[in-house]
C-alpha positions in Angstrom: -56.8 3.7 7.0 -55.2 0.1 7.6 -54.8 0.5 10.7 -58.5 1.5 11.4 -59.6 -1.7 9.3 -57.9 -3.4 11.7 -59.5 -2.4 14.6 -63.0 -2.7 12.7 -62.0 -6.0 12.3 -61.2 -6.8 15.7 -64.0 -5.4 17.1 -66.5 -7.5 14.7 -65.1 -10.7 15.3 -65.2 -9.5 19.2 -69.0 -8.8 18.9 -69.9 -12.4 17.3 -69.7 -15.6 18.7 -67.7 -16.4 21.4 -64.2 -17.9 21.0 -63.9 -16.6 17.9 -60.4 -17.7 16.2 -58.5 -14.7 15.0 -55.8 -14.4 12.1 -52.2 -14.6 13.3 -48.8 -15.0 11.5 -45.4 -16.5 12.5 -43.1 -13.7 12.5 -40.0 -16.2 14.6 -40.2 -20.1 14.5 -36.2 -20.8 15.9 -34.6 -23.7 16.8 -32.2 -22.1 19.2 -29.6 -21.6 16.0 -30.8 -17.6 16.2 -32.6 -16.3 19.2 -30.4 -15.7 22.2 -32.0 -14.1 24.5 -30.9 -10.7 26.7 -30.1 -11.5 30.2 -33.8 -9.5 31.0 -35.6 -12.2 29.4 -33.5 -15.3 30.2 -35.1 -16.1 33.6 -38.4 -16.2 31.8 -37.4 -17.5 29.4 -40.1 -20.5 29.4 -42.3 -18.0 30.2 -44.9 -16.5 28.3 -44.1 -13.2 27.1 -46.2 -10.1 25.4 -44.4 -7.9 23.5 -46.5 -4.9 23.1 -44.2 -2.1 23.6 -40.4 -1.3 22.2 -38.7 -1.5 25.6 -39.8 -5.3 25.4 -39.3 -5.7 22.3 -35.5 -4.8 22.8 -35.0 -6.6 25.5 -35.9 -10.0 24.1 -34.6 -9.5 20.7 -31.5 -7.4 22.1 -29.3 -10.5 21.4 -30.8 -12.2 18.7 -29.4 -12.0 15.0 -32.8 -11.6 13.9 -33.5 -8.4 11.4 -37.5 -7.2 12.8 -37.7 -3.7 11.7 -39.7 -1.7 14.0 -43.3 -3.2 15.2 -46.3 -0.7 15.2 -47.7 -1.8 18.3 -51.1 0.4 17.6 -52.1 -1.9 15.2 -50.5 -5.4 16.4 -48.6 -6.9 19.4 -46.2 -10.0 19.6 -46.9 -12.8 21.5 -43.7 -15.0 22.3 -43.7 -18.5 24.1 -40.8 -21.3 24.5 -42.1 -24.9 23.6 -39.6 -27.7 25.2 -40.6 -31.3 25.3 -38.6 -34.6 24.1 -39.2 -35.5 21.0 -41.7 -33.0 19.9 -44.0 -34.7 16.9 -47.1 -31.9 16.3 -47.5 -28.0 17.5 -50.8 -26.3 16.9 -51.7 -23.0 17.9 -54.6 -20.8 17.6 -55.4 -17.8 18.7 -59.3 -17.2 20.2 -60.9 -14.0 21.2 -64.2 -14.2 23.7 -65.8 -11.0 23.5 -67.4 -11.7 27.2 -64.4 -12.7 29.0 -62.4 -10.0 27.5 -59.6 -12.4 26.8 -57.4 -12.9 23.5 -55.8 -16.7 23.8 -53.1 -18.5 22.6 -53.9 -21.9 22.8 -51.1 -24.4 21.6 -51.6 -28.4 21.3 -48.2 -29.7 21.8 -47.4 -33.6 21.3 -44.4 -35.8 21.9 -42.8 -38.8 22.2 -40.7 -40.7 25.1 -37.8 -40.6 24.1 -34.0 -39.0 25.6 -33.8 -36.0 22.8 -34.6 -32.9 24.1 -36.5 -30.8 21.1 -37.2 -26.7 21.5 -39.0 -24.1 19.6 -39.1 -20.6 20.2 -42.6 -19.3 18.6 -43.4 -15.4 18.1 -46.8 -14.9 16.4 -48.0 -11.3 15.9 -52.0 -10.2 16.1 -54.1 -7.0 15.8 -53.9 -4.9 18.8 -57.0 -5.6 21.3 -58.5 -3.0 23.4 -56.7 -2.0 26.5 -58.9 -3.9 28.7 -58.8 -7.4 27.0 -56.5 -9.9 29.5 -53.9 -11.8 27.1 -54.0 -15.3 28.2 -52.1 -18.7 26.6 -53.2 -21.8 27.0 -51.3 -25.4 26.6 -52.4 -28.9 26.4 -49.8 -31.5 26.3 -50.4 -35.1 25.1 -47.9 -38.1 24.5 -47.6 -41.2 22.6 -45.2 -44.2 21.8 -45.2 -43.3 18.1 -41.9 -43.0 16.5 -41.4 -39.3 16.1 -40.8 -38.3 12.4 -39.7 -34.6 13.5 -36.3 -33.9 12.0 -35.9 -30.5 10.4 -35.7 -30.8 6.6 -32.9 -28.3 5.0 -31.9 -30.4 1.9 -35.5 -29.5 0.1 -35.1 -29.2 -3.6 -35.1 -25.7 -4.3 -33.7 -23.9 -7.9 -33.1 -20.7 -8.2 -35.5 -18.9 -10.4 -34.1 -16.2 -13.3 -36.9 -13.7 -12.4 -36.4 -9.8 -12.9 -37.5 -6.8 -11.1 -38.7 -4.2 -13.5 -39.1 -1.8 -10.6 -36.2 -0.3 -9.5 -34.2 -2.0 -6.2 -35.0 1.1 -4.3 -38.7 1.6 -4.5 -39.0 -2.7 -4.1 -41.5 -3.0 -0.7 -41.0 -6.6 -0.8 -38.9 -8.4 1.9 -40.3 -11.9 1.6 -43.8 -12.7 -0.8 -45.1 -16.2 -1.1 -46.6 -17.2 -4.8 -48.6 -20.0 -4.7 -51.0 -19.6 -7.4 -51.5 -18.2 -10.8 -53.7 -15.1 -9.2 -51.4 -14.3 -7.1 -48.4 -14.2 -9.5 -50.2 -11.8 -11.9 -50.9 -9.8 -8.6 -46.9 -9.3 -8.1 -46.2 -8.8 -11.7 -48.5 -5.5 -12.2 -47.2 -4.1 -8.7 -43.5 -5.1 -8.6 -42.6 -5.8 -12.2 -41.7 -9.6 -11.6 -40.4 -10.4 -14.9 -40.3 -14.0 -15.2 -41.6 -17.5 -16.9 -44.6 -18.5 -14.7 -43.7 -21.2 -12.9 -46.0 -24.9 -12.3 -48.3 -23.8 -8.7 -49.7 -27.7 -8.7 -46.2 -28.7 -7.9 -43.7 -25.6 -7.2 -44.2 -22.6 -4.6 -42.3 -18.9 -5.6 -40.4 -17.4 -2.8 -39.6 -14.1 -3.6 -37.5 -11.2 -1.4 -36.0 -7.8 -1.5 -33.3 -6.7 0.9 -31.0 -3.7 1.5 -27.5 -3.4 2.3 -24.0 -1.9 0.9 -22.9 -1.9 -3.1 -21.4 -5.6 -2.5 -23.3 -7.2 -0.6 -24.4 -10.7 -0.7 -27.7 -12.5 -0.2 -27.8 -16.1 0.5 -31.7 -18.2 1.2 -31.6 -21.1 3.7 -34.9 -23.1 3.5 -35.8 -25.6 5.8 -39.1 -27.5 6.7 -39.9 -27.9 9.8 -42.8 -30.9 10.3 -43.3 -30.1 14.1 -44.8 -26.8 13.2 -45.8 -27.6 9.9 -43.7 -24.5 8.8 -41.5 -23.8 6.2 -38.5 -21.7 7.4 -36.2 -19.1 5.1 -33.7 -17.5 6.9 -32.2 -15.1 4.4 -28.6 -14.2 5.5 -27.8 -10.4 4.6 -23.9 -10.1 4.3 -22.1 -7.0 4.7 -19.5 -6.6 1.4 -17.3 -3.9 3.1 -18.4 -1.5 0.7 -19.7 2.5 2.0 -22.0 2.9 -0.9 -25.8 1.5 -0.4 -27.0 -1.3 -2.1 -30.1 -3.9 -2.9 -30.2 -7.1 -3.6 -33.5 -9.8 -4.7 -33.7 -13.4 -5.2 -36.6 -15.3 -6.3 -36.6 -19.6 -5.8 -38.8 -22.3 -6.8 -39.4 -24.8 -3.7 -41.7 -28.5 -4.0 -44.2 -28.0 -2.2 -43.9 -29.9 0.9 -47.6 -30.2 1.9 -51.0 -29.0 1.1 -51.3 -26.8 3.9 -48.1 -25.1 5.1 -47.0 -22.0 7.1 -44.2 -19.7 5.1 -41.6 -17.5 7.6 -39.1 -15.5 6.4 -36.8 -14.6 8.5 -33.5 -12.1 7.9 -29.9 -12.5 9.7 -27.5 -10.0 9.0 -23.7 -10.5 9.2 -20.5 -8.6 9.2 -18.8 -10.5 6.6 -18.6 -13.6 4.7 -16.0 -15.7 7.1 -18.9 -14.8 9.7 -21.2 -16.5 7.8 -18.8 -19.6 7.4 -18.1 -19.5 11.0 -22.0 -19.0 11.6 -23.2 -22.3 9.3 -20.6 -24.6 11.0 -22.0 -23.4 14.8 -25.4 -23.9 13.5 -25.2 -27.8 12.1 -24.5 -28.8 16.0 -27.3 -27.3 17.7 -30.5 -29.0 19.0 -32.7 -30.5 16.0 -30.2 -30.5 13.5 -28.1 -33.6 11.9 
């Protein structure tokens, strides 16, 4: 049934006016800490790249330490583009559908500065599946100015943890990331997950919310970050194996300031082998490109 609304859906906003925007979501927004490409996709990898069946989707995620579960490419395809530039201040994108062309586009306003730093951003967005015959296009315009850039990465947000219960049991929880923003929407999660919990301030705070599998002792640690260039803020939620054979859950739930108005959420899982990876892993990350 969901994936026929989806279709519906498509083909309504296809039959209305022309460059129509159509609903995406972020599903990777890396800095080059995660997302290490397979040698297939490393000679493209500047390139623009639709991932629409599993054989792609292996290849360019064969090396990253990204946790993606398996895409249902009936109902939605991933588009993935590399955004380089020195001192990168502002990325839009927006995705348009022209039901005369037969063309789905990715169209990304990218701005920077002049200066030596040399800023990247790897971008996957996913969006409903368009008929066979529709030509996937992506579009860039590129602008500079003398501004100074304001575009370093946040990651010492205030965030608290939250003591927030799940009244369902771990292994029927169907959440792996949920964003709470309002007072609707945390009544909504209450009734269908049993969040158990003292309602939190929405003019001022934003729930983050998550439910992961793994082994009987393992451990599950949130990084948040904000990113200003894409407006997005980033949780990478690192999964750590405990050494144990048994099955296991874990949730967390986190109160973040909201950073602005109008924000993007990802959530993004890394799994590791065991906690002096995870050491190891933090240390490698503080030296790569966009990071202090």
């Amino acid at each position: 049934m969901k994936k026929n609304i989806i279709i519906l859906l498509f083909f309504i906003l296809s039959s209305s006016v022309f460059g129509q925007n159509l609903d995406f979501d972020i599903v990777v927004l890396d800095t080059c800490e995660h997302f290490n490409p397979s040698p297939f996709t490393s000679a493209r990898l500047d390139s623009n790249i639709v991932i629409d069946s599993d054989s792609v989707f292996k290849e360019v995620f064969r090396w990253s330490q990204f946790t993606l579960g398996s895409p249902r490419f009936k109902e939605a395809i991933w588009l993935k583009r590399t955004i380089r530039g020195s001192c990168l201040t502002k990325i839009e994108n927006a995705v348009i559908i022209d039901s005369t062309k037969r063309t789905v586009t990715w169209n990304t306003i990218v701005e920077s500065a002049n200066c030596k730093s040399n800023d990247t951003r790897h971008i996957v967005i996913q969006v409903p599946t368009p008929p066979s015959d529709f030509e996937i296009l992506f579009d860039t315009i590129l602008s500079k100015h003398e501004l100074e850039p304001n575009n370093t990465i946040n990651d010492k947000l205030e965030v608290s943890s939250l003591q927030c219960d799940f009244e369902t049991p771990f292994r029927f929880l169907s959440i792996s990331g949920i964003v709470i923003n309002n007072d609707n929407l945390f009544t909504y999660w209450k009734k269908k997950e049993g969040i158990n919990c003292e309602k939190p301030d929405f003019s001022k705070k934003v729930m983050l919310a998550g439910s992961y599998g793994g082994d009987c002792m393992m451990r599950l640690i949130p990084h948040l970050s904000f990113d200003p260039v894409t407006n997005t803020l980033v949780l990478n939620v690192y999964n750590i194996w405990g050494g144990c054979r048994a099955g296991g859950n874990k949730s967390f739930a986190i109160l973040v300031g909201k950073p602005k108005q109008y924000f993007n959420v990802v959530f993004q899982e890394i799994q590791l082998e065991s906690w002096s990876e995870y050491k190891q892993h933090i240390n490698q990350t503080k030296k790569v490109d966009n990071k202090n």
